[in-house]
C-alpha positions in Angstrom: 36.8 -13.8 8.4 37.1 -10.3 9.9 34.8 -9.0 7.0 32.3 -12.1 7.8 32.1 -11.4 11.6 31.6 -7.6 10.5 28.4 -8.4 8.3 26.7 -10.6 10.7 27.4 -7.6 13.5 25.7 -4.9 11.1 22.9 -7.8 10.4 22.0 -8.2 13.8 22.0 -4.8 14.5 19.3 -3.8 12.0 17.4 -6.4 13.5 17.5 -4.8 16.8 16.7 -0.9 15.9 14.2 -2.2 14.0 12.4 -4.2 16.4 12.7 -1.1 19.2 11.2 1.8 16.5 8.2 -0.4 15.8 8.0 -0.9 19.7 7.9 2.5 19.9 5.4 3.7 16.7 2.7 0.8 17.9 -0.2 2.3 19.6 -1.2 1.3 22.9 -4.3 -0.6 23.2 -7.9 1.3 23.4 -8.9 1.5 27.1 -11.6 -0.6 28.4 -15.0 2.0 28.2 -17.4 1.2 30.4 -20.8 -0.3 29.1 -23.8 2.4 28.2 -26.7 2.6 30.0 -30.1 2.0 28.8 -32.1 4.2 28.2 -34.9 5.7 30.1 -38.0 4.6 29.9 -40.3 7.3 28.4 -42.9 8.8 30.5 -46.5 6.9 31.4 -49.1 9.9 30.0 -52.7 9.5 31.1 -55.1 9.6 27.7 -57.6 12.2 29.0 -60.1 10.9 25.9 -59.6 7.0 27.5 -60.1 8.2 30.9 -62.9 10.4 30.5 -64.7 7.6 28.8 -64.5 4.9 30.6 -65.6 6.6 33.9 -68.7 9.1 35.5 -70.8 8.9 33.2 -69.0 12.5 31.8 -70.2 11.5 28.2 -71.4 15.3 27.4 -68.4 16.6 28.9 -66.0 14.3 26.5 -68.5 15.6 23.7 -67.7 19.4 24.2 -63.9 18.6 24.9 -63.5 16.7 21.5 -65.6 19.5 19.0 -64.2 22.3 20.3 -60.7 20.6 20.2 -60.3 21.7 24.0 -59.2 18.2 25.0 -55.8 18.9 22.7 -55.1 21.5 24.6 -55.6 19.3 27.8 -53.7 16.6 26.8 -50.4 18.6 26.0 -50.6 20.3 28.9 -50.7 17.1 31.0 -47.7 15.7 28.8 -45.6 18.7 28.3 -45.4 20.6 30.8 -44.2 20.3 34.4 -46.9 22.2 35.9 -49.5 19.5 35.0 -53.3 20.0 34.9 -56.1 19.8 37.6 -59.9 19.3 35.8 -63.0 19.5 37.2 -65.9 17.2 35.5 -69.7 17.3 35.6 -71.5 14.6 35.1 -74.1 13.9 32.7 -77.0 14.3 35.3 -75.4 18.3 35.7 -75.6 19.2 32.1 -79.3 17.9 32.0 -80.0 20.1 35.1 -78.9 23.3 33.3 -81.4 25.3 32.6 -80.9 28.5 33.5 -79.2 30.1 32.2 -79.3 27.7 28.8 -75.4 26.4 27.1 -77.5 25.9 24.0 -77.1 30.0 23.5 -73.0 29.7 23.9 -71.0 30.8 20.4 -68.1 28.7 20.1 -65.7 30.9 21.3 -67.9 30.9 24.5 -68.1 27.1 24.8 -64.6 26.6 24.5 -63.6 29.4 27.7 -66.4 27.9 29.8 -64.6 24.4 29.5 -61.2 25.6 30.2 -63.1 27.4 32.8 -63.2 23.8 33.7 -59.2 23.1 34.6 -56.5 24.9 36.3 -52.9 24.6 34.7 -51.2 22.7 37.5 -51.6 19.7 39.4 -53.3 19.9 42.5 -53.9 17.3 44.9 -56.9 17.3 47.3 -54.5 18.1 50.1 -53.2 20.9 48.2 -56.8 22.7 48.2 -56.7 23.7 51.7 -53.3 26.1 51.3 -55.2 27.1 48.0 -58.3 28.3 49.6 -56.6 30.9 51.5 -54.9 32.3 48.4 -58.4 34.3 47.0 -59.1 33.8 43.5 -57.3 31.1 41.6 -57.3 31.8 37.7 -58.1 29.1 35.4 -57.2 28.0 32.2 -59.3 30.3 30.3 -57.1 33.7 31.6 -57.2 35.4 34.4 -60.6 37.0 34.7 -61.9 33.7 34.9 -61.7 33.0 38.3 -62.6 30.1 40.6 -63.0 30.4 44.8 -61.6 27.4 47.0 -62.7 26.5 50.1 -62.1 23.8 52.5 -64.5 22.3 54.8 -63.4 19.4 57.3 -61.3 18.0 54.6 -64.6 18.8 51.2 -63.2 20.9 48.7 -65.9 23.5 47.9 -65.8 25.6 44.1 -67.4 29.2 44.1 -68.2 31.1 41.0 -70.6 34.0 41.0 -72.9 31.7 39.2 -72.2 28.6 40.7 -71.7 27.1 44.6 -71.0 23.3 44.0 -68.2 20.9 45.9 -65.4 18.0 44.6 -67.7 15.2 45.2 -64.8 12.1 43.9 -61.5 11.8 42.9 -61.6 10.0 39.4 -57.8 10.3 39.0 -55.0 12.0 41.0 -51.4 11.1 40.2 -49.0 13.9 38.7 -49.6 15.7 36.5 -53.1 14.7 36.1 -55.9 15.3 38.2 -59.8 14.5 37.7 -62.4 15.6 40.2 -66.1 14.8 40.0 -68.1 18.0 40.5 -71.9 18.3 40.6 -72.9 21.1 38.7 -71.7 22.9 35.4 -69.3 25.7 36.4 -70.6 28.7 34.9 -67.9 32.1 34.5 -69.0 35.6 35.3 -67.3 36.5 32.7 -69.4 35.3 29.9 -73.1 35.2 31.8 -72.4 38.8 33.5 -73.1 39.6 37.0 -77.0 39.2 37.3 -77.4 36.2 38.8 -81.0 35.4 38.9 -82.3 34.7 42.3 -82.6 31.2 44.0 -85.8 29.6 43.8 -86.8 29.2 47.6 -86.9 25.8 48.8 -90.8 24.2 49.3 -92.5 24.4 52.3 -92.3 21.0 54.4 -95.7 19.5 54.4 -97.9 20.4 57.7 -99.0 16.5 59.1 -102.0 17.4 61.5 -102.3 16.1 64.4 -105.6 14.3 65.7 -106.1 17.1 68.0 -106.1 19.6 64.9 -109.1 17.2 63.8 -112.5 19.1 64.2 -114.1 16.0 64.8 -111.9 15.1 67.8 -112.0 16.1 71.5 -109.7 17.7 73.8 -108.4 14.3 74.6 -108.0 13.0 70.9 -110.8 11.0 70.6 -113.3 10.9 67.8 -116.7 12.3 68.8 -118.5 9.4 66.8 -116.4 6.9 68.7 -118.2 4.4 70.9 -116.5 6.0 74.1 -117.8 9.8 73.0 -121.6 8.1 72.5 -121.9 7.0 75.9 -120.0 9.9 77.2 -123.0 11.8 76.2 -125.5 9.3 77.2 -124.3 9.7 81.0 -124.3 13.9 80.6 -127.7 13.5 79.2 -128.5 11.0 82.5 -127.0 13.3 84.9 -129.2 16.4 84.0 -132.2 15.0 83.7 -133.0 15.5 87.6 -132.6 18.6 87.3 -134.8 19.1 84.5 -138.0 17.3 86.3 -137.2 19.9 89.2 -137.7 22.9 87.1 -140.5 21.7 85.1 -142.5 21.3 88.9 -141.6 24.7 89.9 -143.1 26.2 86.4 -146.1 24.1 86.8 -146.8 25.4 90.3 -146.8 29.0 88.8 -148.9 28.3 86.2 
């Protein structure tokens, strides 16, 4: 009996270390982790190629950017970088008014500066032109000896070059890092057309209206010698001397 009790004691025993070491070696459940966020949405970039198209007319302009492969350069600066890119776009109207001096003559290498003569590498809002004007000199995106002059006049944004004196004439597109202006002539760099500007052409004369007292066939008064009102004018001059003229002729005949 003694033996009996003693094998149940050492059975139940087992049962108990065994049931607190697997307490012990079971892992703890995982923590909760909280739920991942999703994931930004990727930056809106302006196409320069869409935009370009669709407004102006700044067809010729689009032309040059694609074939000299200067809108790639553009494009990555307005979707890589944090500075962002301001352009400045003539219209069609502006390239068809160049004459002098002609693009036609440009080598490649030329064309391509005098578009990036065209843009700045940062974004600039209208606002931002009046702190920018009093800063000299801004270099653009062709290097630093292309330079543009600001100015800011009651609020219009004036562009100087040595060649060229034109003004922002519309926003096409201002949100950063991309901004458009409308400009109305081609901006032309010192650097490539050199410093002898041919000289204005001066304006033409305003056309001289005369006046009816200019007339030579008018009186002091304005009114036409061969009007009704000059005839009998005449008529009562002619009236008024002829006393006089009687009066002489007695005197001569008296003489005689």
């Amino acid at each position: 009996m003694a033996k009996m009790q003693l094998s149940i004691f050492i059975a139940v025993a087992f049962l108990v270390f065994s049931s607190s070491t697997n307490a012990k070696t079971a892992s703890p459940p995982a923590p909760m982790l909280p739920p991942t966020p999703a994931p930004a949405p990727a930056p809106h970039h302006v196409n320069l190629t869409e935009l370009l198209s669709v407004a102006g007319p700044f067809h010729t302009f689009l032309d040059y950017l694609l074939s000299s492969g200067v809108i790639e350069t553009l494009q990555n600066q307005a979707n890589n970088t944090e500075e962002g890119v301001t352009i400045f776009v003539p219209k069609d109207d502006a390239f068809k008014a160049q004459k002098n001096p002609p693009l036609s003559n440009l080598t490649k290498d030329q064309l391509k500066q005098l578009l990036l003569f065209h843009a700045l590498p940062h974004y600039y809002s209208l606002s931002e032109f009046k702190n920018l004007s009093q800063s000299g000199p801004v270099s653009t995106f062709a290097g630093g000896q292309y330079t543009l002059k600001f100015t800011d006049v009651s609020g219009t944004v004036r562009i100087d070059s040595l060649w060229t004196r034109t003004k922002v004439s519309s926003s096409v597109f201002s949100t950063d890092p991309v901004a458009v202006y409308q400009v109305n002539r081609v901006l032309l760099p010192e650097a490539i057309f050199g410093t002898d500007v041919p000289p204005m052409p001066a304006p033409a004369p305003a056309p001289v209206v005369s006046s009816p007292s200019d007339s030579p066939s008018a009186d002091s008064e304005g009114v036409n010698a061969n009007s009704p009102k000059s005839s009998h004018k005449n008529s009562a001059q002619t009236l008024a001397f002829a006393p006089i003229a009687m009066v002489v002729s007695g005197l001569v005949a008296l003489f005689l």
